[in-house]
C-alpha positions as CSV (number, residue, x, y, z in Angstrom):
1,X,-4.0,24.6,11.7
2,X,-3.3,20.5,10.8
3,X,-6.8,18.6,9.4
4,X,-8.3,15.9,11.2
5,X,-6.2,13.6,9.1
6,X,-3.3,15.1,9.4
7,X,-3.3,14.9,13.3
8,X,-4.2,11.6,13.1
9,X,-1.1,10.9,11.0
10,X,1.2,12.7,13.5
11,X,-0.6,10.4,16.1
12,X,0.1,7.3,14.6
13,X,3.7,8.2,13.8
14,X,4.1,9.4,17.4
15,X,2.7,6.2,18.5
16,X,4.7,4.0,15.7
17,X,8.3,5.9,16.9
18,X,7.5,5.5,20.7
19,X,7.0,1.7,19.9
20,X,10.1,1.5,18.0
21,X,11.9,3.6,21.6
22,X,10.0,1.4,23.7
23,X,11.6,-1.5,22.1
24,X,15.4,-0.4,22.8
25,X,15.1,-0.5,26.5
26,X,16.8,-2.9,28.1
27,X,15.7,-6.6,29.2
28,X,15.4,-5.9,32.6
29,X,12.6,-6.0,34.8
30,X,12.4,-2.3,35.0
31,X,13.2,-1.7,31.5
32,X,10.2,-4.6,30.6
33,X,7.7,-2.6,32.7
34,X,8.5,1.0,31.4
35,X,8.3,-0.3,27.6
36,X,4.5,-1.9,28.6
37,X,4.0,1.4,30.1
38,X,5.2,3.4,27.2
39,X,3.7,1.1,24.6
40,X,0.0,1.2,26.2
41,X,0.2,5.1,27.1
42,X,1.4,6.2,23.4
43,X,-1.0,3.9,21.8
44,X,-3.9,5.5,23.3
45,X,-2.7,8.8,22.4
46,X,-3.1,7.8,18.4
47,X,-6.6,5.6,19.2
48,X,-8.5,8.2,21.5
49,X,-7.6,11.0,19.3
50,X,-9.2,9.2,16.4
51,X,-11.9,8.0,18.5
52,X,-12.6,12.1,19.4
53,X,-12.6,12.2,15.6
54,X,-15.7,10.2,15.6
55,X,-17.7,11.8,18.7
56,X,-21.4,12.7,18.2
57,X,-21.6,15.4,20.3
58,X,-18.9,18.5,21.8
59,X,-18.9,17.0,24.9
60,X,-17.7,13.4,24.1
61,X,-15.3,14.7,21.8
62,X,-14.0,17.1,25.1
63,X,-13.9,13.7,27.0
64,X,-12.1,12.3,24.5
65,X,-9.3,15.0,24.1
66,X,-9.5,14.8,28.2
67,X,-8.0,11.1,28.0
68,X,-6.0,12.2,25.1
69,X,-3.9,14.5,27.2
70,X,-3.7,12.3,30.4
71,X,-1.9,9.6,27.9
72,X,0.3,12.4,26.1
73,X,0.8,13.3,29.8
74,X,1.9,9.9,30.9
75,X,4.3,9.7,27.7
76,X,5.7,12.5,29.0
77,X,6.7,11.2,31.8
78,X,7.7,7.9,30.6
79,X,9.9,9.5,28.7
80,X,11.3,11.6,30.8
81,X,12.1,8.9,33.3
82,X,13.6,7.0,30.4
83,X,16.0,10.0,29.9
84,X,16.6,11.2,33.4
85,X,17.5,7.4,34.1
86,X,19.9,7.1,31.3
87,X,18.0,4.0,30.0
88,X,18.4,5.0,26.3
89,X,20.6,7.9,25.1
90,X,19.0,11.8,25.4
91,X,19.4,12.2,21.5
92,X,17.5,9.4,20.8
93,X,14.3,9.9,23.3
94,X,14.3,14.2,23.1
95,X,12.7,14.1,19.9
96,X,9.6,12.1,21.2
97,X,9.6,13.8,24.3
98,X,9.5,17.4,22.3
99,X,6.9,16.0,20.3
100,X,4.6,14.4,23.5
101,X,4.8,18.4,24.8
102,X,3.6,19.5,21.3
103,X,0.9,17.2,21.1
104,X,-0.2,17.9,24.9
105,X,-0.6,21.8,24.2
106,X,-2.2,21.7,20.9
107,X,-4.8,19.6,22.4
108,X,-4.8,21.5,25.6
109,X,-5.2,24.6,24.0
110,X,-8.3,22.8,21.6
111,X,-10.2,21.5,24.7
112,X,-9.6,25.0,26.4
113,X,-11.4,26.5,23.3
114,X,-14.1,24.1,23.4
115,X,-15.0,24.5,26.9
116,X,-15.1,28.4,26.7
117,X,-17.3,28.0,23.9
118,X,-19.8,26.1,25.8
């Protein structure tokens, strides 16, 4: 199992690579709207997992992981739609997309725990 700092590591690298994918899309209005999209959605994956980090109680920290996965979620499909479009190349956005699914089920599988320990 990863420590607390190494997941927030893998967060901030997640978040640091998506920028750097976001960045590549083309100048076009739709390529300018899914790199916002991209850019604010993996962002919030890194901060709200290190906000969770600093919840007082079980059941902020739940809430937390809660928007966690909605934004690993939205990744997902961000990238997804940047692939399935053809917008960057599928060798350069599979890695991040493998890694948003990774990140969505070990956090999945953490909040499931949680909740049927409560």
């Amino acid at each position: 199992m990863m420590t607390q700092q190494q997941l927030k590591q893998r967060t901030k690298k997640f978040a640091h690579a998506s920028v750097r994918l976001a960045l590549e899309l083309p100048p076009s209005d739709p390529g300018r709207h899914i790199r916002r999209q991209l850019i604010r959605s993996a962002t919030s994956v890194a901060t709200n997992y290190r906000a969770a980090c600093l919840s007082q109680s079980r059941a902020t920290f739940t809430a937390k992981i809660s928007i966690f996965l909605e934004e690993a979620d939205e990744c997902q499909f961000w990238l997804e739609f940047i692939q399935e479009g053809k917008l960057l190349s599928q060798g350069r956005v599979q890695p991040l997309l493998s890694e948003a699914g990774e990140l969505t089920a070990l956090f999945y599988s953490r909040r499931r725990t949680l909740k049927e320990r409560h």
